[in-house]
Rosetta silent file (secondary structure, phi, psi, omega in degrees, C-alpha in Angstrom):
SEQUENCE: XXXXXXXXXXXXXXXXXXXXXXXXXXXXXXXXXXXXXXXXXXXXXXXXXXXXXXXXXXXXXXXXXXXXXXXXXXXXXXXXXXXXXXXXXXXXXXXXXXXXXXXXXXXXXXXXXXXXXXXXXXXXXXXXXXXXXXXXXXXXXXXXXXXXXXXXXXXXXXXXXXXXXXXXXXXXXXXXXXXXXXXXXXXXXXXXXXXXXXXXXXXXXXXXXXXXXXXXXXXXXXXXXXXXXXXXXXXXXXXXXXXXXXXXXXXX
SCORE:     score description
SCORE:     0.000 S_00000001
   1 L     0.000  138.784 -172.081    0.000    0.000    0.000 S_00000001
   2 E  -126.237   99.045  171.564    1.169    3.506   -1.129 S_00000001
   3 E  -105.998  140.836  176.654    0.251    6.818    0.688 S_00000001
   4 E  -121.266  136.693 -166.503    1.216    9.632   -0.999 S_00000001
   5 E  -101.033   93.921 -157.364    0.676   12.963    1.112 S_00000001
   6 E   -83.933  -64.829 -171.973   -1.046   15.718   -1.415 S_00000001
   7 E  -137.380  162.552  159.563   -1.056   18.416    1.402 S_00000001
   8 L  -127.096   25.133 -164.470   -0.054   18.950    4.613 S_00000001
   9 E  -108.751 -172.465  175.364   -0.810   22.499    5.922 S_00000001
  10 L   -90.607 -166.628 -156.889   -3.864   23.925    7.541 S_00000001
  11 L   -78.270  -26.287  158.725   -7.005   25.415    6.365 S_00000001
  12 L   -50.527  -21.101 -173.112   -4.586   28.530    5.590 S_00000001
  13 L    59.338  145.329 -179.635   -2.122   26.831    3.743 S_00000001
  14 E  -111.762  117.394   32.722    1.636   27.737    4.111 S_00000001
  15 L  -123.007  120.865  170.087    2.417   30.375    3.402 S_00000001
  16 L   -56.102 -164.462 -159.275   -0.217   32.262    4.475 S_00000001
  17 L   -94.950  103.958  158.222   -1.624   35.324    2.375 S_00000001
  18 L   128.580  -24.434 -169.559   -0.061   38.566    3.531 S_00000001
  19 L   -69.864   99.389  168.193    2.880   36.557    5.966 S_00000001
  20 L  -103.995   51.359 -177.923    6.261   37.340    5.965 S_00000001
  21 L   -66.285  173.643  174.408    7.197   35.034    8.790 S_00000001
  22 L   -87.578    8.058  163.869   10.596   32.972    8.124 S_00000001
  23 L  -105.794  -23.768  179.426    8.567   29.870    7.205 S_00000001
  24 L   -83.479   18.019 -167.000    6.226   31.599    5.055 S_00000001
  25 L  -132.702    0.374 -155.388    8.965   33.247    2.941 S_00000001
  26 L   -82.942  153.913 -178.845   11.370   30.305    3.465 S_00000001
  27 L  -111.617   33.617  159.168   12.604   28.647    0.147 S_00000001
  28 L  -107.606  146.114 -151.612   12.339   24.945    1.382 S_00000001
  29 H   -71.612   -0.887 -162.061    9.830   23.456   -0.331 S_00000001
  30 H   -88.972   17.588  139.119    8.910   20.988    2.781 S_00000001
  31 H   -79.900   -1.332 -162.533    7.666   24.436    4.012 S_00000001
  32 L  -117.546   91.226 -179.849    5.346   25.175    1.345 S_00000001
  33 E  -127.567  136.193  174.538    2.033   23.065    2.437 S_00000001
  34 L   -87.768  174.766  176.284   -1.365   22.923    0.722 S_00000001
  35 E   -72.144 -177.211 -165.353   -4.201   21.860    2.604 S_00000001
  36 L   -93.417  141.069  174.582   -4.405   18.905    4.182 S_00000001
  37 E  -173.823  155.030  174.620   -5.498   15.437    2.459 S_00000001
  38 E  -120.522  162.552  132.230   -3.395   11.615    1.415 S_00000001
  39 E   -81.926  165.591  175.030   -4.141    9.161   -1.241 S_00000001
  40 E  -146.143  148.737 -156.196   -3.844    5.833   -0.531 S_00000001
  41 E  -142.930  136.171  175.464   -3.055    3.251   -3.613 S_00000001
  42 L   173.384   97.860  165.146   -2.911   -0.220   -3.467 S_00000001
  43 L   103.919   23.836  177.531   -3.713   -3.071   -6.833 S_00000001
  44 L    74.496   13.185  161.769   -4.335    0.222   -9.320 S_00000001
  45 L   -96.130 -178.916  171.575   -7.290    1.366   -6.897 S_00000001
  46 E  -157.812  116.219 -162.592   -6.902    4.756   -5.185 S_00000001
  47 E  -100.315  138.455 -172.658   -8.869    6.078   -2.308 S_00000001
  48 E   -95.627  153.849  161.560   -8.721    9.970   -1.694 S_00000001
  49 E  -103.753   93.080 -178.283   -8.746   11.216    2.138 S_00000001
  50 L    87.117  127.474  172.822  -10.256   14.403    2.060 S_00000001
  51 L  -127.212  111.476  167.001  -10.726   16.754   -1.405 S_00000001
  52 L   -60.184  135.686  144.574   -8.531   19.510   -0.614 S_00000001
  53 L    -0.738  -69.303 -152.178   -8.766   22.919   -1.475 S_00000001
  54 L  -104.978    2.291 -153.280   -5.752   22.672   -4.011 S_00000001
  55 H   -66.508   -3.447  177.576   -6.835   18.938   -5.172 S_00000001
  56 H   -72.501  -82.493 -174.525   -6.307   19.989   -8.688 S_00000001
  57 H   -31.860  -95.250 -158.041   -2.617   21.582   -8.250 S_00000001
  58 H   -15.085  -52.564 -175.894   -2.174   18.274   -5.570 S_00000001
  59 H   -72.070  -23.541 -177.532   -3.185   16.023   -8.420 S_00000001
  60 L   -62.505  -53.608 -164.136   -1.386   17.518  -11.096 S_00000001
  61 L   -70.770  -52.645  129.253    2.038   17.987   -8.809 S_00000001
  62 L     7.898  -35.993 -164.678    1.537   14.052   -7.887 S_00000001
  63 L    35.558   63.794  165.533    0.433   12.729  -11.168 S_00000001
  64 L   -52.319  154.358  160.917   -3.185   11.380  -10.011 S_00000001
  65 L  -140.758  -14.099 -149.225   -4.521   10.018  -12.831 S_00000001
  66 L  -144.097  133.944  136.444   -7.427    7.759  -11.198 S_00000001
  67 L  -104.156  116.797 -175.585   -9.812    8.248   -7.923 S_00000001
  68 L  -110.913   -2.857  168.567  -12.181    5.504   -7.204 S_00000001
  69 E   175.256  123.173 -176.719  -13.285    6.890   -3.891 S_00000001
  70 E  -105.410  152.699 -160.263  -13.149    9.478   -1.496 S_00000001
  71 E  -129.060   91.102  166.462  -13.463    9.315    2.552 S_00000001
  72 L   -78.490  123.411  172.973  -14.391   12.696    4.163 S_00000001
  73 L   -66.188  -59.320 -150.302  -13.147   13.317    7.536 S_00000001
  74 L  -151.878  170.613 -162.873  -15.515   16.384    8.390 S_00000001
  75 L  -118.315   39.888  161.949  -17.187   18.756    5.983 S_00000001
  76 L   -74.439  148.273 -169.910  -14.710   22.151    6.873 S_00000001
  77 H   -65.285  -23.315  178.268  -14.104   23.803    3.420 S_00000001
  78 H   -75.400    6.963 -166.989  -10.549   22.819    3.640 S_00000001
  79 H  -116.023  -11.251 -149.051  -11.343   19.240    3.727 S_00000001
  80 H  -125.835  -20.553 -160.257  -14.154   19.400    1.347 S_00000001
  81 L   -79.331   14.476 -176.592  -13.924   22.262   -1.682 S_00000001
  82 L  -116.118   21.416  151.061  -11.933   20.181   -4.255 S_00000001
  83 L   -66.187  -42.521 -166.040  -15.078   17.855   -4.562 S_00000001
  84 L   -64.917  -13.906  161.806  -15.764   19.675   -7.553 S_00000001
  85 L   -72.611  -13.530  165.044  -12.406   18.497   -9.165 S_00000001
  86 L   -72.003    9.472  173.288  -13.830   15.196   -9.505 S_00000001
  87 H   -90.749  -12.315  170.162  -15.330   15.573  -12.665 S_00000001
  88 H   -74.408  -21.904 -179.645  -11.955   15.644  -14.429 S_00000001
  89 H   -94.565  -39.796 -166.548  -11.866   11.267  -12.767 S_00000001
  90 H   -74.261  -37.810  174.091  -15.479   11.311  -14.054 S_00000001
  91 H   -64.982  -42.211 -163.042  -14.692   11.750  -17.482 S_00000001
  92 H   -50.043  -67.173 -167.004  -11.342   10.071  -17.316 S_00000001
  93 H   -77.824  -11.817 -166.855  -12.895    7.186  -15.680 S_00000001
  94 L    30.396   63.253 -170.826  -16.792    7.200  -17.274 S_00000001
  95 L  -158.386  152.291  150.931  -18.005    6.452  -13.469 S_00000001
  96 L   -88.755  166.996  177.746  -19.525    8.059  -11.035 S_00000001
  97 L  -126.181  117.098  156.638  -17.214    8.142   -7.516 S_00000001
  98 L   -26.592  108.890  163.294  -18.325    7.245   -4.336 S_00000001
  99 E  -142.078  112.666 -176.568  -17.647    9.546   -1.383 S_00000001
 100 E   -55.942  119.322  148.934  -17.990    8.112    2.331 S_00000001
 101 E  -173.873  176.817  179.836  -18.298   10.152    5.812 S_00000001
 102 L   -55.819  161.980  168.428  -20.418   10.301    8.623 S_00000001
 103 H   -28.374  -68.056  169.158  -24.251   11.343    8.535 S_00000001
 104 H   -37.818  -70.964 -175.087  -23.598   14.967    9.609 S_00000001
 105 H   -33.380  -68.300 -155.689  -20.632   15.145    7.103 S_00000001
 106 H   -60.297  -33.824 -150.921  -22.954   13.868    3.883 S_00000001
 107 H   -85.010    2.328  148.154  -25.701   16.025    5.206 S_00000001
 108 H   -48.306  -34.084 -141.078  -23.076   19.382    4.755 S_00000001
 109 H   -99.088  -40.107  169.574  -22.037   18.083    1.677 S_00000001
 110 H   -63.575  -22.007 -179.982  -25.778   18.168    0.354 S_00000001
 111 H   -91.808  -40.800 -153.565  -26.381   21.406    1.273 S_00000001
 112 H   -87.819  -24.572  160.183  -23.125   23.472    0.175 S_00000001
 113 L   -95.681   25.275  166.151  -22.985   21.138   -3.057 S_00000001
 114 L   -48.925   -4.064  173.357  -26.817   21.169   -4.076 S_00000001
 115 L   -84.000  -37.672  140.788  -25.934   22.254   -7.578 S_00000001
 116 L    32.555  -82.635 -150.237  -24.534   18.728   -7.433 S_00000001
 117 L  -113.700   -7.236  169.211  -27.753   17.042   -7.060 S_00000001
 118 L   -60.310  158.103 -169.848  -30.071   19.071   -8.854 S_00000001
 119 L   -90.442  128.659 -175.567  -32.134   18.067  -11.796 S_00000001
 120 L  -135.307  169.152  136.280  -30.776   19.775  -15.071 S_00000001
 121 L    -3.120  -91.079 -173.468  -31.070   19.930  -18.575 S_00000001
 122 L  -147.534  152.997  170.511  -27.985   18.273  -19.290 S_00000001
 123 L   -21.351  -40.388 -176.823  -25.066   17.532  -17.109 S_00000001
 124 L    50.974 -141.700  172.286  -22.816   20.427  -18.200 S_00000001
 125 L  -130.841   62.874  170.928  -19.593   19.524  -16.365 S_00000001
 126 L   -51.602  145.519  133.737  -20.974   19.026  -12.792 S_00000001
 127 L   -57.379  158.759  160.345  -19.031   16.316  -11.031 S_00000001
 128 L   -68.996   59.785  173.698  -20.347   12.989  -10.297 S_00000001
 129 L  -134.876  157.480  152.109  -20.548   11.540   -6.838 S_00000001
 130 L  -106.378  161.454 -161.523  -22.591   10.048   -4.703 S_00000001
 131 L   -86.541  120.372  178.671  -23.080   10.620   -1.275 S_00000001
 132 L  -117.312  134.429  164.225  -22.920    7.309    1.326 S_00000001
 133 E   -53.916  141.659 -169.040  -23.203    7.556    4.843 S_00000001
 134 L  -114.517  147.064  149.972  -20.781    5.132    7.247 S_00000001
 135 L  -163.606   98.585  162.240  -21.902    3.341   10.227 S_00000001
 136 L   106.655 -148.754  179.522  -19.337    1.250   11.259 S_00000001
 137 E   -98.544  162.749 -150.267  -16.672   -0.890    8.986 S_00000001
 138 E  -176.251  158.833 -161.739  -17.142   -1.208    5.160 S_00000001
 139 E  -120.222  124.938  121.341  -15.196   -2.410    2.037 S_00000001
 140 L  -118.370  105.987  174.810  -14.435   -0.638   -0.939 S_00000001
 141 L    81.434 -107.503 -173.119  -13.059   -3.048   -3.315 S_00000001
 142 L  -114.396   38.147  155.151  -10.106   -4.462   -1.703 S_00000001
 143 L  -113.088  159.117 -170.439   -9.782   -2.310    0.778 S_00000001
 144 E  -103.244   84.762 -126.747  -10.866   -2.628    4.178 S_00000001
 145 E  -113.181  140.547  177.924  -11.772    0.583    6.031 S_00000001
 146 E  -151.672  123.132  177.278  -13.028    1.070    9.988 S_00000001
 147 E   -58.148  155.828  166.756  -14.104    4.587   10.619 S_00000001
 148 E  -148.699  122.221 -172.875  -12.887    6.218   13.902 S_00000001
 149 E   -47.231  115.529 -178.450  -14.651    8.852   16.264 S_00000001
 150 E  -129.081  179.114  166.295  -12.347   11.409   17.108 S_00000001
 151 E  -126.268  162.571  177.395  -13.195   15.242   18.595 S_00000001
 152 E  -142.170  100.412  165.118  -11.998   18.214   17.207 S_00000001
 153 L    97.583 -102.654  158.508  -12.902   20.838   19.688 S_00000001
 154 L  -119.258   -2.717  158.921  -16.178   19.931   20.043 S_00000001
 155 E  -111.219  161.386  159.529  -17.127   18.122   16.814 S_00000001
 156 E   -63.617  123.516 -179.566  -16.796   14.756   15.495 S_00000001
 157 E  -148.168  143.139  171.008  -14.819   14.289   12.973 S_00000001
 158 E   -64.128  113.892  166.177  -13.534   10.784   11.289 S_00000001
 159 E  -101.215  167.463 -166.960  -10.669    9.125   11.344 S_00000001
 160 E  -153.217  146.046 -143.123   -9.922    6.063    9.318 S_00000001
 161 E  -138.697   98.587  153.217   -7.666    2.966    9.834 S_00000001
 162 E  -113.445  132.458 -179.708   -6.952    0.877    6.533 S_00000001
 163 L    69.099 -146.712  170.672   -5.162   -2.021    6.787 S_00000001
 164 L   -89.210  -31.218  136.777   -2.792   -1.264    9.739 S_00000001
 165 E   -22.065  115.981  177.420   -2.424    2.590    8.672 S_00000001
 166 E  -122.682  161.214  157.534   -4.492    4.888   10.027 S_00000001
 167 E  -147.312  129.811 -150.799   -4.953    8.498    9.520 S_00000001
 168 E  -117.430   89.579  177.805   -6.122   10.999   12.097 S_00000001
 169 L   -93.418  171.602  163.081   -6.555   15.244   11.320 S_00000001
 170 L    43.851   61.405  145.155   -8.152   17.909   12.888 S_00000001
 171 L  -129.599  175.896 -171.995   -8.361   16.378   16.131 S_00000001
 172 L  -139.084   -1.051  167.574   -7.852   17.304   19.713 S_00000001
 173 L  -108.661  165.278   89.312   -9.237   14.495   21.586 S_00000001
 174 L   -99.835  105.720 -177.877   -9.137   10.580   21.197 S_00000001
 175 L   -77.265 -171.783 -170.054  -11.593    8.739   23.514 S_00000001
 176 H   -70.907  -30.929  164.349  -10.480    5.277   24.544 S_00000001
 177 H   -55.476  -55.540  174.030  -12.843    3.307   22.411 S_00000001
 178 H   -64.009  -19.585  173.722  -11.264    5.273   19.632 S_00000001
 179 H  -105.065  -54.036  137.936   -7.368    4.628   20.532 S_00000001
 180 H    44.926  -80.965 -173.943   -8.580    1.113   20.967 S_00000001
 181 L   -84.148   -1.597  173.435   -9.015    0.958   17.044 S_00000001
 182 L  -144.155   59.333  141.571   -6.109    2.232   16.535 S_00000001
 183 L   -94.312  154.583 -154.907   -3.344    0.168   17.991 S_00000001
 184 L    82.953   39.041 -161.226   -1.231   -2.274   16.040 S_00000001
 185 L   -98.155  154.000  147.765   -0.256    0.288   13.466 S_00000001
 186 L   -81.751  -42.781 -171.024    2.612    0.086   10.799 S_00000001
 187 L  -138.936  124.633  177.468    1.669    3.723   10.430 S_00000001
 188 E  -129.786  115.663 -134.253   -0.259    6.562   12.205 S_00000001
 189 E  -128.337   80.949 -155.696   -0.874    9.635   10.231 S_00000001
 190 E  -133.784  105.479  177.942   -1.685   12.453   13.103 S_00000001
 191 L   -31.571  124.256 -167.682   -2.612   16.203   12.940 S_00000001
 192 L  -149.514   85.598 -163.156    0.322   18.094   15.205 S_00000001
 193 L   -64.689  -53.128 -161.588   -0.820   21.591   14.506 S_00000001
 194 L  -169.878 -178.150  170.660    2.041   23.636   16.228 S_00000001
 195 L  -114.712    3.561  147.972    3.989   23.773   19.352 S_00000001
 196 L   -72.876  143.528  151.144    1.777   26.300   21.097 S_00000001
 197 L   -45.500  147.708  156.415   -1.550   24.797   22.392 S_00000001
 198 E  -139.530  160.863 -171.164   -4.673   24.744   20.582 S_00000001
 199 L   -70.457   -9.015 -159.708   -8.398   24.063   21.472 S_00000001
 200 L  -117.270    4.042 -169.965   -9.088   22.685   18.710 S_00000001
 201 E  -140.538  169.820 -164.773   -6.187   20.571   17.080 S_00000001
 202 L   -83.738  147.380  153.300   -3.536   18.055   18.866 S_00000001
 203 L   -83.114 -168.587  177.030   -0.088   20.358   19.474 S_00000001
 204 H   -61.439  -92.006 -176.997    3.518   18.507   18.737 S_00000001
 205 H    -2.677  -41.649 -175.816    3.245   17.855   22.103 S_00000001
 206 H   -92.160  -55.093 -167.944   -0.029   16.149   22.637 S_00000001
 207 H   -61.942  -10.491 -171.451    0.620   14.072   19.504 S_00000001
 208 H   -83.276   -9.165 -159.589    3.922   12.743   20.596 S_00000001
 209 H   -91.349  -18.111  176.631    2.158   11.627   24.378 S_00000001
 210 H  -102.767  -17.282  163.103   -0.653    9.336   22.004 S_00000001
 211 H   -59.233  -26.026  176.482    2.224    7.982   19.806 S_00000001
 212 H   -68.397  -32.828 -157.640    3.648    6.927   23.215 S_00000001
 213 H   -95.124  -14.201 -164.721    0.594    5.571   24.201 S_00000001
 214 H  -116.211  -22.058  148.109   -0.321    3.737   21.041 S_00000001
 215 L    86.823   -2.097 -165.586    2.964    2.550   20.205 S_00000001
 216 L   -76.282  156.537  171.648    2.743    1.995   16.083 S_00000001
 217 L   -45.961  -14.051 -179.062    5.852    1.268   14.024 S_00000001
 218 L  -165.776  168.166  171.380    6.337    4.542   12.469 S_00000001
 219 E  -167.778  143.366 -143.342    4.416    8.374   12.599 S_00000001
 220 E  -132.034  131.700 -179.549    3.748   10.669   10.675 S_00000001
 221 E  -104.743  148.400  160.257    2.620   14.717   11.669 S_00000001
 222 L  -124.708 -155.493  168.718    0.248   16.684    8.930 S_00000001
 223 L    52.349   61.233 -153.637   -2.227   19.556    9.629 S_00000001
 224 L  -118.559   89.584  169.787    1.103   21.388   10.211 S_00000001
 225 L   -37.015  152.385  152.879    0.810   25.473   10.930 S_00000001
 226 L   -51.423  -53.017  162.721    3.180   28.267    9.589 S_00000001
 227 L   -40.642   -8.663  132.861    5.005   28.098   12.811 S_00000001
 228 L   -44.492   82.623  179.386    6.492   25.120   11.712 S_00000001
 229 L   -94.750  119.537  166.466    9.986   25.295   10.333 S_00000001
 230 L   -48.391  -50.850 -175.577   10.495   21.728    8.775 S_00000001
 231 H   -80.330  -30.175  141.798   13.609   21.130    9.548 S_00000001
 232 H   -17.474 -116.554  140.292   13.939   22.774   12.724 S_00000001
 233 H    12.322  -41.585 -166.255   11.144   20.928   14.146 S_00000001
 234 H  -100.270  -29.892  163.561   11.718   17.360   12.209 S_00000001
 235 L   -69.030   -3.174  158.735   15.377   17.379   13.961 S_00000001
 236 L  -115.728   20.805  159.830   13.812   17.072   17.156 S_00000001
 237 L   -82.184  167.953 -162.614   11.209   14.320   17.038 S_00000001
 238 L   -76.614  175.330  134.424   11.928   10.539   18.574 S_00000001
 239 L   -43.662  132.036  158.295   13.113    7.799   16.124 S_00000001
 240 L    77.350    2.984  177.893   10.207    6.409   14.064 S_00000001
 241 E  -124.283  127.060  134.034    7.953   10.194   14.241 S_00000001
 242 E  -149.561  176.164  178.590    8.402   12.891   11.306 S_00000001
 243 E   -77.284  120.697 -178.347    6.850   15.520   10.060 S_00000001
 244 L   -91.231  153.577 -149.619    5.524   15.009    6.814 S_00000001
 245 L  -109.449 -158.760 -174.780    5.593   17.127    3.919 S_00000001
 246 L   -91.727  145.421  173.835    3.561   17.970    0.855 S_00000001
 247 L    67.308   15.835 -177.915    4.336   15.302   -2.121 S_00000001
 248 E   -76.017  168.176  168.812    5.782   12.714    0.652 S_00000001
 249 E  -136.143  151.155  162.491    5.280    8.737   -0.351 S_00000001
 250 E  -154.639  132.668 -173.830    5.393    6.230    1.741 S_00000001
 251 E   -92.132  101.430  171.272    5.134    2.460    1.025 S_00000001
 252 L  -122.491    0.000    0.000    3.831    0.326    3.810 S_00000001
């Protein structure tokens, strides 16, 4: 299985508009993060996490050629406004594409995409998807996917554990039912916002005390603020934790 990491910044993206901090002016590129979202690849399928902001640039700089399904954590615009880039896979592909999240999530997705689902004339170049709700674990094709409750703040938002790889964003919580499901990892894929607290996202800090606690073979940070100088920062994680950047791969 092959995740490739399309973005890794927050819903500002680095560098934000207007900043002239030393990471938002800096000219390494593993400072230069789109929003956040992975692919995941495995037998010529390819499941998207999250339609980014940017997923056009992300697919281009990447060289997507194929989506066969997407898995929305939460319906924030950074996680959600490159659904409308799927109609470039619908033609490619002559399919509609599935895309999975919780109830709440689909019922966001119906309202702020309702041109979507409307009855027209003719198609024009709309995307394709349909919406399915999750409750509980579910297959698409050969992969094997078991949603996971996380909080972010005070919402819910999904995490999702294929195969021994999981990946976790936007959160700031994990209850115990929820770290549970995600022990036994090759890989854990975990939103590490900054190194100041925040209410609403895990800091470096908090994420390195549930890699301790959860123990998987390797980890990975995304959802990664301007305050974040890669290298800085990536020289002072444990063995087996980095940060990860935009356009990372990883085979596991």
């Amino acid at each position: 299985m092959r995740i490739t990491f399309l973005g890794t910044g927050t819903s500002y993206g680095v560098p934000m508009i207007g900043c002239e901090c030393s990471v938002c002016i800096s000219d390494n590129p593993k400072n230069a993060r789109t929003r956040s979202s992975i692919l995941i690849s495995r037998r010529e399928q390819n499941i998207l996490i999250d339609a980014a902001t940017e997923l056009r640039i992300q697919c281009l700089k990447n060289e997507v050629k194929r989506v066969d399904a997407v898995l929305l954590t939460h319906a924030h615009a950074d996680h959600i406004l490159g659904l409308d880039d799927l109609r470039h896979f619908n033609i490619r592909q002559k399919a509609v594409i599935p895309v999975y999240g919780s109830q709440g999530t689909v019922n966001q997705i119906e309202k702020m995409f309702s041109y979507v689902f409307e009855e027209t004339i003719s198609n024009g170049s709309k995307p394709r998807f349909t919406l399915k709700s999750i409750d509980g674990s579910f297959a698409i094709s050969n992969f094997e996917i078991i949603p996971i409750e996380v909080m972010h703040g005070l919402e819910v938002v999904t995490g999702y554990r294929i195969g021994n790889v999981a990946y976790v964003t936007d959160v700031s919580h994990i209850p115990t039912g929820s770290l549970d499901k995600l022990r036994g990892l090759d890989l854990l894929i975990l939103d590490a916002l900054r190194i100041r607290p925040h209410e609403k996202h895990f800091n470096i800090e908090q994420a390195l005390d549930i890699v301790a606690q959860l123990k998987p073979k390797q980890a990975l940070f995304t959802h990664i603020a301007h305050e974040v100088e890669y290298d800085k920062i990536n020289g002072t994680l444990p063995d087996g934790i980095k940060l990860a950047y935009d356009g990372l791969t990883v085979e596991v």
